[in-house]
C-alpha positions as semicolon CSV with decimal commas, in nm:
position;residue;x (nm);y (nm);z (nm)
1;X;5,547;2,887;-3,649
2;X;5,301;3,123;-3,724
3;X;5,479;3,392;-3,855
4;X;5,617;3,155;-4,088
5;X;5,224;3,065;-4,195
6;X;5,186;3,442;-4,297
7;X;5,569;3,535;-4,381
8;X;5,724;3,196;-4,570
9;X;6,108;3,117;-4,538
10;X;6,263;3,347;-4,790
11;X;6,583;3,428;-4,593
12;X;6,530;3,826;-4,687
13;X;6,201;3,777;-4,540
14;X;6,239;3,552;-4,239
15;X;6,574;3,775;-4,093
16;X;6,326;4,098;-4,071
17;X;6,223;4,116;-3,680
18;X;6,003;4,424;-3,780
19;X;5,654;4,308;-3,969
20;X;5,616;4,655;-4,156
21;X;5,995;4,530;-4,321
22;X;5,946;4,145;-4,378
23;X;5,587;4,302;-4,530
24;X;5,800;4,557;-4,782
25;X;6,046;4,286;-4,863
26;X;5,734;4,011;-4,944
27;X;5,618;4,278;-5,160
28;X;5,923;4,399;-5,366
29;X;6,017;4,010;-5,369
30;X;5,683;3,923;-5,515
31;X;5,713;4,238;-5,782
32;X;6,053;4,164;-5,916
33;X;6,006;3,819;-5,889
34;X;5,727;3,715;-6,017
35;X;5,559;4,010;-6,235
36;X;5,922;4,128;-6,382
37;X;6,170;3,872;-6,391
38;X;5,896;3,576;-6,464
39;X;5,706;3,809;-6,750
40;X;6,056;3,878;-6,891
41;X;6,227;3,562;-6,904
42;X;5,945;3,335;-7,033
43;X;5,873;3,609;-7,258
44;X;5,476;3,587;-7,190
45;X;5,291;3,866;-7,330
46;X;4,960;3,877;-7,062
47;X;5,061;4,012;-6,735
48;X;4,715;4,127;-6,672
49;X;4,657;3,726;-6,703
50;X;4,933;3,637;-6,502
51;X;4,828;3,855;-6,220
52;X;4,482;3,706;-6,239
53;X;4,569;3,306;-6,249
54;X;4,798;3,370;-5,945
55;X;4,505;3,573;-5,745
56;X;4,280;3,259;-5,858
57;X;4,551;3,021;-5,775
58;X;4,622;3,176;-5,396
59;X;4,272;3,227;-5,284
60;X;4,183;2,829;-5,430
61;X;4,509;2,741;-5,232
62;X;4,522;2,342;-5,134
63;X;4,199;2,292;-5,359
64;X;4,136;2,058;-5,659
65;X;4,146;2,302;-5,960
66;X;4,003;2,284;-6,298
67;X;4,184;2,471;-6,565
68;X;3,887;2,547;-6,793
69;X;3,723;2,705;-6,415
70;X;4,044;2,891;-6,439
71;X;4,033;3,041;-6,779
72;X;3,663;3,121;-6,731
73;X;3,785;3,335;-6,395
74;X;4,071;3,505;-6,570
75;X;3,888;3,528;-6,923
76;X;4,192;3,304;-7,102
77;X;4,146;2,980;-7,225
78;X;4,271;2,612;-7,067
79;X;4,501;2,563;-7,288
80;X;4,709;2,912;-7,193
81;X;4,599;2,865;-6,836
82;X;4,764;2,551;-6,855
83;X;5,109;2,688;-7,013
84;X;5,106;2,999;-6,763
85;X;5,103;2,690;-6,461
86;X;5,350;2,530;-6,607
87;X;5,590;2,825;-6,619
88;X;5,489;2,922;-6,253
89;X;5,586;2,543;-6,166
90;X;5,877;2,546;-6,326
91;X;5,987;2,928;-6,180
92;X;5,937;2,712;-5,807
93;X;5,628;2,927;-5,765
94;X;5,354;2,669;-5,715
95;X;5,337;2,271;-5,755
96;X;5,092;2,039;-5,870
97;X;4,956;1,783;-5,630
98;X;4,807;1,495;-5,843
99;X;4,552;1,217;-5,679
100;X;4,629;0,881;-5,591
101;X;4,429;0,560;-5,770
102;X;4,526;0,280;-5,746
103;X;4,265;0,027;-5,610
104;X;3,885;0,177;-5,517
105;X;3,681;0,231;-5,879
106;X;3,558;0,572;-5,750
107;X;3,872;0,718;-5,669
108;X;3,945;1,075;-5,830
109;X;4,177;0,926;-6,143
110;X;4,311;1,267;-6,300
111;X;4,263;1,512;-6,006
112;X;4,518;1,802;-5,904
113;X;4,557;2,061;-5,624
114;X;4,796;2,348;-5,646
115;X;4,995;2,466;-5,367
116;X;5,224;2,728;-5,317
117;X;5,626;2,689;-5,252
118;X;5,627;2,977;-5,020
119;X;5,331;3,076;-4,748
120;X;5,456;3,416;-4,803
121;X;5,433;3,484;-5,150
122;X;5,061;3,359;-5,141
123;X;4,980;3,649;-4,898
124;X;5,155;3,892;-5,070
125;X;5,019;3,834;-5,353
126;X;4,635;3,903;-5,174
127;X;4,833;4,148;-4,996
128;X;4,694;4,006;-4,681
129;X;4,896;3,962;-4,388
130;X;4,657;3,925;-4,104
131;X;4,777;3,719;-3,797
132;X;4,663;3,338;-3,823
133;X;4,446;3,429;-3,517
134;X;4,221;3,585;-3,728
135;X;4,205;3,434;-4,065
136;X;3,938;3,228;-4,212
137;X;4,178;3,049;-4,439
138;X;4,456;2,928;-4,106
139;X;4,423;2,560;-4,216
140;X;4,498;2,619;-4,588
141;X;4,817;2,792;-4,494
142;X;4,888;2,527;-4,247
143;X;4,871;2,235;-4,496
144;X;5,058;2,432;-4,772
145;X;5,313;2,535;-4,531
146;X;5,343;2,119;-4,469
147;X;5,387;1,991;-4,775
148;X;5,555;2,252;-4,914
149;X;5,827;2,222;-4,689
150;X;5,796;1,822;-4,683
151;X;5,842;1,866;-5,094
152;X;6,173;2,126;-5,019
153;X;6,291;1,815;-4,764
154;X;6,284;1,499;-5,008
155;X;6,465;1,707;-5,322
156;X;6,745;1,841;-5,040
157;X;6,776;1,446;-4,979
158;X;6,790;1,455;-5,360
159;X;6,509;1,157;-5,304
160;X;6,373;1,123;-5,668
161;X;6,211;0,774;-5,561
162;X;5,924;0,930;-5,370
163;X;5,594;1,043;-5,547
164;X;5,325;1,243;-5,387
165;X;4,959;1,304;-5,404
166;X;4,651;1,329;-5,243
167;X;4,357;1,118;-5,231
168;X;3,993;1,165;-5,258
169;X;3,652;0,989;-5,355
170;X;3,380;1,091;-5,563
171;X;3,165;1,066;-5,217
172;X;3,428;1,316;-5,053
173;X;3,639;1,102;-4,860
174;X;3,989;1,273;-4,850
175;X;4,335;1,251;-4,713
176;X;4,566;1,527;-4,754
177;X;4,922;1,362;-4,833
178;X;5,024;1,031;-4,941
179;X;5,353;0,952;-5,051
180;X;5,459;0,629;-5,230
181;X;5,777;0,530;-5,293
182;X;5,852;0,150;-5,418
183;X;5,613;-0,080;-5,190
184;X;5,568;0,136;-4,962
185;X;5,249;0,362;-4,908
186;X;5,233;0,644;-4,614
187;X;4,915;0,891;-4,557
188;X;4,901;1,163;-4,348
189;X;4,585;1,388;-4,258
190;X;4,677;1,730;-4,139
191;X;4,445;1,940;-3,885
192;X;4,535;2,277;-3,774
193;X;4,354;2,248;-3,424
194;X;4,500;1,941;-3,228
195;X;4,179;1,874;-3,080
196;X;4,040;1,774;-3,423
197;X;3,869;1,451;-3,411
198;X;4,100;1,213;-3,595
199;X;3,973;0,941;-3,832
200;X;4,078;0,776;-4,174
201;X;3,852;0,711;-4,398
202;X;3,712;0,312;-4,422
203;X;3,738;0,287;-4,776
204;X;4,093;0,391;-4,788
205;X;4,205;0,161;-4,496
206;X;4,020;-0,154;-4,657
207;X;4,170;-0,056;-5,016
208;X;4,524;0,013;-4,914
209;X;4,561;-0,244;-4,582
210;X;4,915;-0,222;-4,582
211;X;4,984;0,141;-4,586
212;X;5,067;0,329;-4,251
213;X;4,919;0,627;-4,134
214;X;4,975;0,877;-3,890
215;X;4,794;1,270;-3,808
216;X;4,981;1,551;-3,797
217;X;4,891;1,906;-3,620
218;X;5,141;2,184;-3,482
219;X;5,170;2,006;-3,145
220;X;5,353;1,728;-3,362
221;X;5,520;1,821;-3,698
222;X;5,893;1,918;-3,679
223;X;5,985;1,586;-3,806
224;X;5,736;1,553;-4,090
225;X;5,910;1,871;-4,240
226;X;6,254;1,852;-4,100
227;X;6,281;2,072;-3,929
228;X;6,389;2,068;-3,480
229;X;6,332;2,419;-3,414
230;X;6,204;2,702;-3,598
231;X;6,391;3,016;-3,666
């Protein structure tokens, strides 16, 4: 499980037993991939802008992003921010994550996170590979590896019922995924450390009474994802 937090599930990646290799084949991936074939086949003409939106993009993984912030870190505008996104989205780089309102008057209305497909391009593309032991940024990769692969689960079902988001208040009050799909409404919070003290928040339980929820950490995820065992 952890070496997939750092390494991702490309099969030319996840095969290498040796970490210098599965590092050299994130890296060549992530250069053919994403600054050659990408640049060359959406025909986009900034690759010093690419490289900076997707630096922005992987160290503000799992966090609510503003595209004019954006184009004021990469020195673009929103509006080409906003095209080079939805080219990465559509190349099955990174997704959108939009918020959930349905019922509380404060609720975040137009919100979106960004997540990565793949743990492992993220860190190549910070070129940082360090052990989840001693990262700073553990939980981000933990949650991103989550709902990445929950995402990768429902389209394999070919499930095109189900919606996703997240939810948050203008007072802070977050849960991490929520997934809708006719009456139905299901949250989970996701905490890296099982000994995490586990709590929804009030106003979400009193808005959405009918909705189940349920906490996941890495004592307890296989089925959220999937997956039975882990390669």
């Amino acid at each position: 499980l952890k070496h997939r937090l750092v390494y991702g599930y490309y099969p030319e990646v996840a095969t290498q037993t040796d970490i210098n290799d599965a590092q050299e084949s994130l890296k060549l991936l992530a250069e053919s991939y994403l600054y050659k074939d990408i640049l060359s086949f959406e025909g986009l003409k900034k690759p010093q802008l690419l490289d900076k939106l997707l630096r922005a993009l992987a160290l503000q993984i799992g966090s609510e992003v503003s595209y004019q912030e954006l184009a004021r870190l990469t020195g673009s505008n929103s509006h080409t921010v906003e095209k080079y996104i939805d080219i990465l989205e559509k190349a099955f780089i990174i997704f959108r994550l939009p918020s959930y309102s349905k019922n509380v008057r404060n609720e975040l209305k137009k919100s979106k996170k960004i997540y990565f497909c793949d743990n492992g391009i993220r860190n190549a593309i910070l070129g940082n590979y360090t052990a989840t032991e001693s990262r700073t940024d553990t939980g981000a990769l933990w949650k991103n590896f989550l709902i990445s692969e929950r995402r990768k689960q429902l389209a394999y079902q070919q499930d095109r019922t189900t919606q996703a988001y997240f939810w948050r208040t203008q007072q802070q009050q977050e849960i991490d995924y929520l997934e809708e799909s006719h009456d139905t409404l299901q949250a989970w919070e996701i905490k890296w450390n099982p000994k995490a003290k586990n709590r929804f928040p009030s106003t979400f339980l009193k808005a959405y009474p009918h909705s189940s929820t349920e906490f996941i950490n890495p004592e307890h995820f296989e089925t959220f994802v999937g997956l039975t065992d882990l390669l």
